[in-house]
PDB file of N, CA, C and O in Angstrom:
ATOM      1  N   UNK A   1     127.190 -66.456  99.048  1.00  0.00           N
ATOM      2  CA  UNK A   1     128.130 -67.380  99.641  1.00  0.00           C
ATOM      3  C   UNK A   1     127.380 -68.416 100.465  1.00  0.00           C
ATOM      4  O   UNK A   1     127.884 -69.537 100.532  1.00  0.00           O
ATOM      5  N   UNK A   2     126.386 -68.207 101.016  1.00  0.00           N
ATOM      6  CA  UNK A   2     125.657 -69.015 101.921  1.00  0.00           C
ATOM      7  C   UNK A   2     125.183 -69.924 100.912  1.00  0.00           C
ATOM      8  O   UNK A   2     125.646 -71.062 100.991  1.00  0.00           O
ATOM      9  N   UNK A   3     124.230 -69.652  99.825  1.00  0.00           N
ATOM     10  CA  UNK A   3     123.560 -71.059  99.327  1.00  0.00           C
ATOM     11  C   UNK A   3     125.102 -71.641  98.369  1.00  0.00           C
ATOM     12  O   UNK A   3     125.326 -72.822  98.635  1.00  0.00           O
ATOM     13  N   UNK A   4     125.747 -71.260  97.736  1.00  0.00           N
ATOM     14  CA  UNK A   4     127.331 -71.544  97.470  1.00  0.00           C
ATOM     15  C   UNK A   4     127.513 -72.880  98.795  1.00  0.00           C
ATOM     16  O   UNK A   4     127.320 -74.038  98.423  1.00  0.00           O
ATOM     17  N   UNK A   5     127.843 -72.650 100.126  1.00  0.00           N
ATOM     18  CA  UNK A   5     127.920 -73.517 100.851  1.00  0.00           C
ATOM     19  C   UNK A   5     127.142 -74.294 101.364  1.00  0.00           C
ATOM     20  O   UNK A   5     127.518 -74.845 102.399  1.00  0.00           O
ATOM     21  N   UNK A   6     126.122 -74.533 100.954  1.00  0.00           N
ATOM     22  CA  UNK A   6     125.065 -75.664 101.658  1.00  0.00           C
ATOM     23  C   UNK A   6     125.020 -76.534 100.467  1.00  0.00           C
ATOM     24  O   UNK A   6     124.976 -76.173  99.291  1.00  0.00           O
ATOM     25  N   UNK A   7     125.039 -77.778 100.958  1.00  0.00           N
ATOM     26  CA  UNK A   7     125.655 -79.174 100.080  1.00  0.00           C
ATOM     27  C   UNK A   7     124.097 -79.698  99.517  1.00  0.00           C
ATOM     28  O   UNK A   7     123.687 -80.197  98.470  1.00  0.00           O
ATOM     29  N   UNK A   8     123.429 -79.254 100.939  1.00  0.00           N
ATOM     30  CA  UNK A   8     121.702 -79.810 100.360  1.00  0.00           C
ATOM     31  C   UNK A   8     120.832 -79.010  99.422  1.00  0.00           C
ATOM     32  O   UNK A   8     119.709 -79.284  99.000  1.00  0.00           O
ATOM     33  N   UNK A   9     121.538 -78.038  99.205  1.00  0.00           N
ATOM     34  CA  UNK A   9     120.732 -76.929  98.076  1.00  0.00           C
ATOM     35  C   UNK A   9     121.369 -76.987  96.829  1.00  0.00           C
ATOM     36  O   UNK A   9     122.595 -77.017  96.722  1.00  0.00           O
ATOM     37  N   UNK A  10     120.466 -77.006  95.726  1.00  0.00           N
ATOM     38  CA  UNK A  10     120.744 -77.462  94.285  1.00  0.00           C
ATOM     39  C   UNK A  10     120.876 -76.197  93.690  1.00  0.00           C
ATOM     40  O   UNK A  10     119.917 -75.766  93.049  1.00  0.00           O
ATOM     41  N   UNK A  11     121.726 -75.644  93.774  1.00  0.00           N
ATOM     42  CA  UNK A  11     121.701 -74.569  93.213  1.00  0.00           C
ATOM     43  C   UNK A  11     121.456 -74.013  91.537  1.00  0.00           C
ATOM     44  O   UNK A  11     121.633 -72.819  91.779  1.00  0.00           O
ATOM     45  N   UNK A  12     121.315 -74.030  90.778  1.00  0.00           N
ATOM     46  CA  UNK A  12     121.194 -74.186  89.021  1.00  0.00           C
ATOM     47  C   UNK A  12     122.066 -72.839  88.645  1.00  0.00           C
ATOM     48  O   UNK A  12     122.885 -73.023  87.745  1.00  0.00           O
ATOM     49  N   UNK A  13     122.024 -71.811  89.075  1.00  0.00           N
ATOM     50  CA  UNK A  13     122.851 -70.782  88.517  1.00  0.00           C
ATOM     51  C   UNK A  13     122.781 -69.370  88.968  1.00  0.00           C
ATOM     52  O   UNK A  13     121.634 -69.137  89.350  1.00  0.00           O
ATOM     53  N   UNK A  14     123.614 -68.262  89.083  1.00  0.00           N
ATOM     54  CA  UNK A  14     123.493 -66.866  89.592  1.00  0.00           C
ATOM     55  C   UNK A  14     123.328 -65.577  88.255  1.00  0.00           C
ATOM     56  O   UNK A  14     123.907 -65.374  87.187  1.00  0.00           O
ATOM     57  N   UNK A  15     122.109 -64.842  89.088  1.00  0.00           N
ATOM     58  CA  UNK A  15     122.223 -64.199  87.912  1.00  0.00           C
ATOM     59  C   UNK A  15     122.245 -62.848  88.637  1.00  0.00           C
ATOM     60  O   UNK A  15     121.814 -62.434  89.713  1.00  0.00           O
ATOM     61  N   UNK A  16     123.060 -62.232  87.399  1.00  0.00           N
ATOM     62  CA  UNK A  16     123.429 -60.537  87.930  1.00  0.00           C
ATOM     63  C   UNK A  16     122.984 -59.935  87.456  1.00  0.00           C
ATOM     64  O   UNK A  16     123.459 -59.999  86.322  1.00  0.00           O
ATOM     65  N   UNK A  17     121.788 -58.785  87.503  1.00  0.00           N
ATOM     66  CA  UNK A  17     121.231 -57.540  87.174  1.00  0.00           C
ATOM     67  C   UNK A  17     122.350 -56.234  87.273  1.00  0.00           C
ATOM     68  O   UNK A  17     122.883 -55.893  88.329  1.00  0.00           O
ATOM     69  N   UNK A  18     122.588 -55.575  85.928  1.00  0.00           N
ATOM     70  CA  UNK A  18     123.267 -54.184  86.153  1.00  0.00           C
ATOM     71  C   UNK A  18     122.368 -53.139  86.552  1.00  0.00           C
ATOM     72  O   UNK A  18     121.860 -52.407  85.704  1.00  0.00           O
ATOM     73  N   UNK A  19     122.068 -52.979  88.106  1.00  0.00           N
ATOM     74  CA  UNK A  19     121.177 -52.257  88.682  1.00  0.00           C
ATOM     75  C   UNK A  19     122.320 -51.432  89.963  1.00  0.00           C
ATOM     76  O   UNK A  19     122.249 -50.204  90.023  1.00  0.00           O
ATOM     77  N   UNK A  20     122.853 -51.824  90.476  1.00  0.00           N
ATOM     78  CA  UNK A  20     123.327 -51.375  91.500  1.00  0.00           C
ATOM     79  C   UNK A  20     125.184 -51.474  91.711  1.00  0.00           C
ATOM     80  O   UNK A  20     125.937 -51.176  92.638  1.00  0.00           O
ATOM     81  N   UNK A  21     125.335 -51.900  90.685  1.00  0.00           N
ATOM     82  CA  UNK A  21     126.724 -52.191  90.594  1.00  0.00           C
ATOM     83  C   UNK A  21     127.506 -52.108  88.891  1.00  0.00           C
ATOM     84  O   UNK A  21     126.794 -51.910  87.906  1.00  0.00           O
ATOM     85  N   UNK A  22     128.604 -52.240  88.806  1.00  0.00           N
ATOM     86  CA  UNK A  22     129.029 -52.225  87.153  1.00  0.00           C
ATOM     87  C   UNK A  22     129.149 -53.564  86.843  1.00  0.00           C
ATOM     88  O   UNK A  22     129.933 -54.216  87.533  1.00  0.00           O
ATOM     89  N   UNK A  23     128.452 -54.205  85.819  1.00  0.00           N
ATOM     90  CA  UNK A  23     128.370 -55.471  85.119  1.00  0.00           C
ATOM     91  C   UNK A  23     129.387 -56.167  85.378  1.00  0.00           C
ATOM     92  O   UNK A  23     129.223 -57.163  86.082  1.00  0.00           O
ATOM     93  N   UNK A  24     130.878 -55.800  84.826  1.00  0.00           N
ATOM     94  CA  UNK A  24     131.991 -56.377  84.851  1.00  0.00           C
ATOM     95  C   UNK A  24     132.320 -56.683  85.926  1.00  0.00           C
ATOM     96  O   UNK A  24     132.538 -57.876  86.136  1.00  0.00           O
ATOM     97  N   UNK A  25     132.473 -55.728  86.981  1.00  0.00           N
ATOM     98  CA  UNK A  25     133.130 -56.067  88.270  1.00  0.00           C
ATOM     99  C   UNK A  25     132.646 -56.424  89.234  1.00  0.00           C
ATOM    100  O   UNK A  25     133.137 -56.494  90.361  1.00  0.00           O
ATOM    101  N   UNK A  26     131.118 -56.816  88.693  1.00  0.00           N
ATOM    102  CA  UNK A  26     130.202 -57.531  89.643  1.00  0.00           C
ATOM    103  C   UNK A  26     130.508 -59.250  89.154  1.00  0.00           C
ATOM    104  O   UNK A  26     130.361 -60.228  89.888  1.00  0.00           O
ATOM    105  N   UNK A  27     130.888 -59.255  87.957  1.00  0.00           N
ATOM    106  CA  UNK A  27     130.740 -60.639  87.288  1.00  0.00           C
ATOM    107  C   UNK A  27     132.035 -61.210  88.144  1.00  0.00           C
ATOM    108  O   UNK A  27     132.103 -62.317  88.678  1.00  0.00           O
ATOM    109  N   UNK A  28     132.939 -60.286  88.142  1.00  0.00           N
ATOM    110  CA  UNK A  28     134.713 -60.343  88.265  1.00  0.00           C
ATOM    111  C   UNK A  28     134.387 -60.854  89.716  1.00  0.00           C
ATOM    112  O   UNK A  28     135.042 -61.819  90.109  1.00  0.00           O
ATOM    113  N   UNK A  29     133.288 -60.219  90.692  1.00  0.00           N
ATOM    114  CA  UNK A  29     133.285 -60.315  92.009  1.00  0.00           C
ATOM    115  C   UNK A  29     132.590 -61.904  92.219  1.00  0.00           C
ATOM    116  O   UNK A  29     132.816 -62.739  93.095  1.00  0.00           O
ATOM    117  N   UNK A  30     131.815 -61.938  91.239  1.00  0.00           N
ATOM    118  CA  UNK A  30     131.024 -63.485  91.815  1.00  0.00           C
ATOM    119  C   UNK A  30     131.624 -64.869  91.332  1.00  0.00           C
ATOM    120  O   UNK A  30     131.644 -65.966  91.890  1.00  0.00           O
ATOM    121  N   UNK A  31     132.074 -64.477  90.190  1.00  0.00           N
ATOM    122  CA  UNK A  31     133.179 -65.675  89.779  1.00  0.00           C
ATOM    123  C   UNK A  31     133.838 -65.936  91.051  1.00  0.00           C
ATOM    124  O   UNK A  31     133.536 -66.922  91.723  1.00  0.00           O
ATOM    125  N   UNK A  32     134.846 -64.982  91.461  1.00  0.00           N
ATOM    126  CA  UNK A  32     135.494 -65.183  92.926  1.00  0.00           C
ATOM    127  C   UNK A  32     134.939 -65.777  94.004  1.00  0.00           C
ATOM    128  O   UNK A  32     135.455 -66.590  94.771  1.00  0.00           O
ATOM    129  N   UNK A  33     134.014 -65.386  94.009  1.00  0.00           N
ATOM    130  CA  UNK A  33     133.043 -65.916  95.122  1.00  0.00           C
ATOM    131  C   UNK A  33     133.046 -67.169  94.704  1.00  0.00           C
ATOM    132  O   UNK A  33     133.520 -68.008  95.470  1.00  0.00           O
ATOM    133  N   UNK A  34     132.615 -67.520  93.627  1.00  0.00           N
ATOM    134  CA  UNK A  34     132.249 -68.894  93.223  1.00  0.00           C
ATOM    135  C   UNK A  34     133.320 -69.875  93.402  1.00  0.00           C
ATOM    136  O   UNK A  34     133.185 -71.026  93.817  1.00  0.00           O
ATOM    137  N   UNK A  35     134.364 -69.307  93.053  1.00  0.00           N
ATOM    138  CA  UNK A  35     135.446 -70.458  93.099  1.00  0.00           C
ATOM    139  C   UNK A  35     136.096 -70.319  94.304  1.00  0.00           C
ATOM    140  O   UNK A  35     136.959 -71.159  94.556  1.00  0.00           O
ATOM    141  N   UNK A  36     135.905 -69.558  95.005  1.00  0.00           N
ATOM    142  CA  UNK A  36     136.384 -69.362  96.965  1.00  0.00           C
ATOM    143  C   UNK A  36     135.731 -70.683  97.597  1.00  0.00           C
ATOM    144  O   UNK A  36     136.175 -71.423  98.475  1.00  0.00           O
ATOM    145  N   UNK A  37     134.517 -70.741  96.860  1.00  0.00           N
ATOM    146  CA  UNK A  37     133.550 -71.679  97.333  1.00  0.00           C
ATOM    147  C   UNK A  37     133.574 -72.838  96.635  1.00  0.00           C
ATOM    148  O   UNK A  37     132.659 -73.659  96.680  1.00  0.00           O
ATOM    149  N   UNK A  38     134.547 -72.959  96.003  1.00  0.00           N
ATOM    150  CA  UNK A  38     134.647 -74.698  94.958  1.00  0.00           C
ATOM    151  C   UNK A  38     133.323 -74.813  94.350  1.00  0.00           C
ATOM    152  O   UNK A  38     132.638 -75.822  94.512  1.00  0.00           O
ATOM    153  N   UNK A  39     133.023 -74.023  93.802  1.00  0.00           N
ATOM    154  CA  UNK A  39     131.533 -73.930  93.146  1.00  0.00           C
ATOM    155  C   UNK A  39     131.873 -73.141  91.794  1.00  0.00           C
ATOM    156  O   UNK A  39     131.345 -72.070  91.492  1.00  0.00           O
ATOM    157  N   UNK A  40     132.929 -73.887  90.939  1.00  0.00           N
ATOM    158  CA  UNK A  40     132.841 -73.491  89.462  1.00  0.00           C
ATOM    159  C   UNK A  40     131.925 -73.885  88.592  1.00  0.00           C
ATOM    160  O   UNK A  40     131.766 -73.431  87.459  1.00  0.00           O
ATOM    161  N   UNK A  41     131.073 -75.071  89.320  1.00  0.00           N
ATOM    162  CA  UNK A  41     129.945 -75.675  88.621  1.00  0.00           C
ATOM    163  C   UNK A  41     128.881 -74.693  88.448  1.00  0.00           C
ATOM    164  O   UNK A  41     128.412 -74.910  87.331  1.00  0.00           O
ATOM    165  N   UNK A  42     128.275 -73.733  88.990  1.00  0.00           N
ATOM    166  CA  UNK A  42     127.053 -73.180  88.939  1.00  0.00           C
ATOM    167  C   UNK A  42     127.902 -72.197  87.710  1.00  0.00           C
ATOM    168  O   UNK A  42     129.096 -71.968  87.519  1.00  0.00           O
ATOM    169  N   UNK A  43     126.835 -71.833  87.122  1.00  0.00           N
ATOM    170  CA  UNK A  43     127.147 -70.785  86.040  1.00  0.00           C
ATOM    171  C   UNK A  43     126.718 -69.444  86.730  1.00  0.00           C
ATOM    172  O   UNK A  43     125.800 -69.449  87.550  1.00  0.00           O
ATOM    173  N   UNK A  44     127.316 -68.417  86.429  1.00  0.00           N
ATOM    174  CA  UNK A  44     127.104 -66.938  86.607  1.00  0.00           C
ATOM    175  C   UNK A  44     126.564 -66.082  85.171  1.00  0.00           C
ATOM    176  O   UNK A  44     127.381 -66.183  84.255  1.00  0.00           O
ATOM    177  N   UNK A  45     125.686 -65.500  84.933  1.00  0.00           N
ATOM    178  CA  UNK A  45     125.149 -64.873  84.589  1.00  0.00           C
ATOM    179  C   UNK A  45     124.365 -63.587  84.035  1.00  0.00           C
ATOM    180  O   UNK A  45     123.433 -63.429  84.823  1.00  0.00           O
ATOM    181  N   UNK A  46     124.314 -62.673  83.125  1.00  0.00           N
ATOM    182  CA  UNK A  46     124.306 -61.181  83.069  1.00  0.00           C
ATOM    183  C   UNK A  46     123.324 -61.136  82.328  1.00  0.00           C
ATOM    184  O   UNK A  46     123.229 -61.372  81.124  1.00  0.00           O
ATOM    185  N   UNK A  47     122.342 -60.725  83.307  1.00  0.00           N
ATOM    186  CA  UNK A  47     120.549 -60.767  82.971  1.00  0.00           C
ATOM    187  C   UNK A  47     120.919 -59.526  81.948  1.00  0.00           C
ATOM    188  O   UNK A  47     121.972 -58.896  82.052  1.00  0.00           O
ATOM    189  N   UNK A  48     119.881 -59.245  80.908  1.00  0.00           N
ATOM    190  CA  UNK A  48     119.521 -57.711  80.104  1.00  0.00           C
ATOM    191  C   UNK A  48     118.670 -57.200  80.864  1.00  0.00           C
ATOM    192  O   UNK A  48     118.089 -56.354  80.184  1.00  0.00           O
ATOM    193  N   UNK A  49     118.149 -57.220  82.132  1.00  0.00           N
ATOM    194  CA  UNK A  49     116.979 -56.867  82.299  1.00  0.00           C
ATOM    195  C   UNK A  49     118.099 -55.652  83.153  1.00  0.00           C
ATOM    196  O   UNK A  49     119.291 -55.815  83.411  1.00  0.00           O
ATOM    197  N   UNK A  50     117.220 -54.432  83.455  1.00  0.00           N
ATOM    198  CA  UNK A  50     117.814 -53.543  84.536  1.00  0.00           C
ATOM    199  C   UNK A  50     117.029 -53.562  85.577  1.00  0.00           C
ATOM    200  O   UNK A  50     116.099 -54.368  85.577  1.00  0.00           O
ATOM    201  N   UNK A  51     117.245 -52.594  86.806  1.00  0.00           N
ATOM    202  CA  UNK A  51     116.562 -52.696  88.265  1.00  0.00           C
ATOM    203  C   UNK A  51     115.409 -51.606  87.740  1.00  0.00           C
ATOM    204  O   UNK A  51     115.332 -50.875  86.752  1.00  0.00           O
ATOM    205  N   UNK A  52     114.552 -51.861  88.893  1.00  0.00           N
ATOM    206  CA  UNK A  52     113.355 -50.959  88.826  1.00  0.00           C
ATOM    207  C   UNK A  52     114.272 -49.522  89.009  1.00  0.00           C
ATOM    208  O   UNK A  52     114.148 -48.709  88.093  1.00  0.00           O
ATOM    209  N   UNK A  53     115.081 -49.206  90.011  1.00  0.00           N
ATOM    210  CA  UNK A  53     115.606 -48.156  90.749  1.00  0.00           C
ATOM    211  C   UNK A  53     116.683 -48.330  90.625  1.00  0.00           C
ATOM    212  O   UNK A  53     117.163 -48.767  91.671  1.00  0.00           O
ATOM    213  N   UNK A  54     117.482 -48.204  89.750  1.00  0.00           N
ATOM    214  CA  UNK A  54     118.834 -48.778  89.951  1.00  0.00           C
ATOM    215  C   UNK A  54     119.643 -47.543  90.040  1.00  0.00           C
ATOM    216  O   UNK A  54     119.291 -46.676  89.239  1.00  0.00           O
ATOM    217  N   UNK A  55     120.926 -47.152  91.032  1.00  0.00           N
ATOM    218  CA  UNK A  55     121.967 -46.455  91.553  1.00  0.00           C
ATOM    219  C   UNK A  55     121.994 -45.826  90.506  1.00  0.00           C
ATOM    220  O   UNK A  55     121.547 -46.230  89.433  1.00  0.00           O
ATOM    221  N   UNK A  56     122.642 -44.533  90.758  1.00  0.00           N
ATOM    222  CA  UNK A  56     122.920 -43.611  89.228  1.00  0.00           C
ATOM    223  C   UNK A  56     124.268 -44.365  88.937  1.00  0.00           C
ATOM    224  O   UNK A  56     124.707 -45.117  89.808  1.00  0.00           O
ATOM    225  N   UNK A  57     124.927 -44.205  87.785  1.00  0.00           N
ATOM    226  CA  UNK A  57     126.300 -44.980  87.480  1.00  0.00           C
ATOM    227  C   UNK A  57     127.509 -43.534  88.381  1.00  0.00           C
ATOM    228  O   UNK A  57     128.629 -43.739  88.849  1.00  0.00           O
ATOM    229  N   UNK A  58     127.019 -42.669  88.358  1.00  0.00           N
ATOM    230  CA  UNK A  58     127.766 -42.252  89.023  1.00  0.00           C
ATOM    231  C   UNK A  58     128.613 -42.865  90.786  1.00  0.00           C
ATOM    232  O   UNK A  58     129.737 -43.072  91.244  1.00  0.00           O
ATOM    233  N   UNK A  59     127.406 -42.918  91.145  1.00  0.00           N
ATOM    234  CA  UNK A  59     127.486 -43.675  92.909  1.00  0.00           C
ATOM    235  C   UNK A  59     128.115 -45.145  92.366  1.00  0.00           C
ATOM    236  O   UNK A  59     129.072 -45.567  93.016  1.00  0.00           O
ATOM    237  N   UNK A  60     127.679 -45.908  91.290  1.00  0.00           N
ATOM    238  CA  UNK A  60     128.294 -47.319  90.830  1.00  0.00           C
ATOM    239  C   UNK A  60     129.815 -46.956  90.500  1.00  0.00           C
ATOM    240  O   UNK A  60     130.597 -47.821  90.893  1.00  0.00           O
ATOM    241  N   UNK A  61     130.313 -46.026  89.958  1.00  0.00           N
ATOM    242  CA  UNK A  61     131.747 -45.914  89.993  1.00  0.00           C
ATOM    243  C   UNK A  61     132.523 -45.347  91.427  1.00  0.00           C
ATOM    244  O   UNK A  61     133.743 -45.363  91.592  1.00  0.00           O
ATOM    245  N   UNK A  62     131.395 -44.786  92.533  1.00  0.00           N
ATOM    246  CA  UNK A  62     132.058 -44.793  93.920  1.00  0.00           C
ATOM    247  C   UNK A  62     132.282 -45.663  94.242  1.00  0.00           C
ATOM    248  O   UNK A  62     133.443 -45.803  94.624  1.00  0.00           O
ATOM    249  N   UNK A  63     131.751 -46.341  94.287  1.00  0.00           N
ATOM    250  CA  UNK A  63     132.535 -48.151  95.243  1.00  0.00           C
ATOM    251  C   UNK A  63     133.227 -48.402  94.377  1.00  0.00           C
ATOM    252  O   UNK A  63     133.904 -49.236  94.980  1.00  0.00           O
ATOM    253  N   UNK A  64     133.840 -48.364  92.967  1.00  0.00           N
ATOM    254  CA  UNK A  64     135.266 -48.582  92.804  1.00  0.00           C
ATOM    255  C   UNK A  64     136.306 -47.920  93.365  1.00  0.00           C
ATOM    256  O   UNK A  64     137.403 -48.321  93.755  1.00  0.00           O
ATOM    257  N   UNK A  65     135.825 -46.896  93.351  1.00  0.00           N
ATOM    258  CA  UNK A  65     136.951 -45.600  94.006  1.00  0.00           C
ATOM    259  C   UNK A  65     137.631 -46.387  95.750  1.00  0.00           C
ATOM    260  O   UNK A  65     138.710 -46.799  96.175  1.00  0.00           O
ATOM    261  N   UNK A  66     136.216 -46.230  96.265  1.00  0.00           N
ATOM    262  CA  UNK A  66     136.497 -46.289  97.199  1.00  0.00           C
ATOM    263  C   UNK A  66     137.532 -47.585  97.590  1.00  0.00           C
ATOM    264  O   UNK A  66     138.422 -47.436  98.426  1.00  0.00           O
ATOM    265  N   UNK A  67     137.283 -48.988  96.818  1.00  0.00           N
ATOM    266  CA  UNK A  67     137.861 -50.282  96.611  1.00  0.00           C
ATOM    267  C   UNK A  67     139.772 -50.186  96.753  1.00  0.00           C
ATOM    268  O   UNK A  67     140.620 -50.803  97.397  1.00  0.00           O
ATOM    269  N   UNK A  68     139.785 -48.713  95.462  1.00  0.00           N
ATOM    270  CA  UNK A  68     141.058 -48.728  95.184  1.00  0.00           C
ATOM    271  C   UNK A  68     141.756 -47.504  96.919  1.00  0.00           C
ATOM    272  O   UNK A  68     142.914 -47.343  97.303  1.00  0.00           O
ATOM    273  N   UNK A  69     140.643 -47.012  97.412  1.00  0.00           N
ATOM    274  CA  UNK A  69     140.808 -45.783  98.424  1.00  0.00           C
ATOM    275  C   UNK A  69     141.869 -47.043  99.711  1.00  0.00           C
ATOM    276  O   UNK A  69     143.022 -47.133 100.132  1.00  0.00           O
ATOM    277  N   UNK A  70     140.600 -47.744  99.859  1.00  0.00           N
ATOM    278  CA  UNK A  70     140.432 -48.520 101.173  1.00  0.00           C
ATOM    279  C   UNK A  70     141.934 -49.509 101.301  1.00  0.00           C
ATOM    280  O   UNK A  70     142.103 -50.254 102.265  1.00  0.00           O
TER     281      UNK A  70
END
């Protein structure tokens, strides 16, 4: 959200690694972001690459839980 709001930074595009979160609802989350921020211009992104260490998918489907808990 921060470089999203600074007018002097050129931003070119966001990219999401499925490392720590679920692909979809990370994409679902930054689109939002993006357009909260009148920033439909930058493209969002879904690298193939994975994290060095990335969350088991188990703990990645807790923060949905918890989303729908809270």
């Amino acid at each position: 959200m921060l470089l999203l709001g600074m007018e002097e930074v050129d931003l070119k595009g966001i990219v999401l690694t499925n490392a720590d979160t679920i692909d979809s609802f990370g994409m679902d989350a930054h689109w939002k972001i993006a357009h909260l921020c009148n920033r439909s211009d930058v493209p969002i992104v879904l690298s193939h690459a994975g994290g060095w260490n990335p969350f088991p998918y188990v703990y990645r489907q807790m923060s949905l839980l918890r989303g729908w808990i809270a």
